[in-house]
C-alpha positions, 0 to 999 in steps of 0.5 A, a space after each residue: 596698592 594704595 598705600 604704595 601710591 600713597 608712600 611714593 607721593 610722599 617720597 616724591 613730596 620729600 624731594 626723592 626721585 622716581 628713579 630712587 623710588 624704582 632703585 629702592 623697590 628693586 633693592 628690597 626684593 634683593 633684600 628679601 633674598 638676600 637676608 643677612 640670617 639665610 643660611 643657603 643664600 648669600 648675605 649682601 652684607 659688607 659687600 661694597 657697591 663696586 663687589 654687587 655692581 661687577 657681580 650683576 653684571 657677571 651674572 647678566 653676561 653670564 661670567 657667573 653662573 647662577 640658576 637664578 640671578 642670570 635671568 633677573 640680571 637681564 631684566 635690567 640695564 647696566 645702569 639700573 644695576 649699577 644705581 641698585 648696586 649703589 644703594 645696596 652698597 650703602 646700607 
């Protein structure tokens, strides 16, 4: 928990905001799931930023099903998933 503390104080000291800090967090755990070597979940990987964002939003309005991805979606605002889904699109 320090060393988090410690890395964000660096990052805000380096001119990122909190709310790229929060978006970042986020988008690693996508990541973790998400992985360009899993084999039964899909990769995120040369998917663009408008493909993740419309996604999300299928998914926190239940267009597109899903067991899991519904119930995370939810748990964000549209703009979160929209700023996630930006810098997701990115890398």
């Amino acid at each position: 928990m320090i060393r988090l503390v410690i890395a964000a104080i660096g990052l805000l000291a380096a001119g990122i905001s909190l709310a790229e800090i929060e978006t970042q967090a986020i988008a690693l755990n996508c990541r973790n799931c998400h992985a360009a070597d899993s084999s039964e979940i899909p990769t995120l990987t040369n998917l663009s930023a408008e493909q993740i964002n419309r996604m999300l939003l299928d998914y926190k309005s239940d267009k597109l099903p899903a067991t899991l991805m519904p119930r995370i979606a939810k748990g964000y605002s549209d703009e979160e998933l929209k700023a996630v889904a930006d810098y997701l699109g990115r890398r």
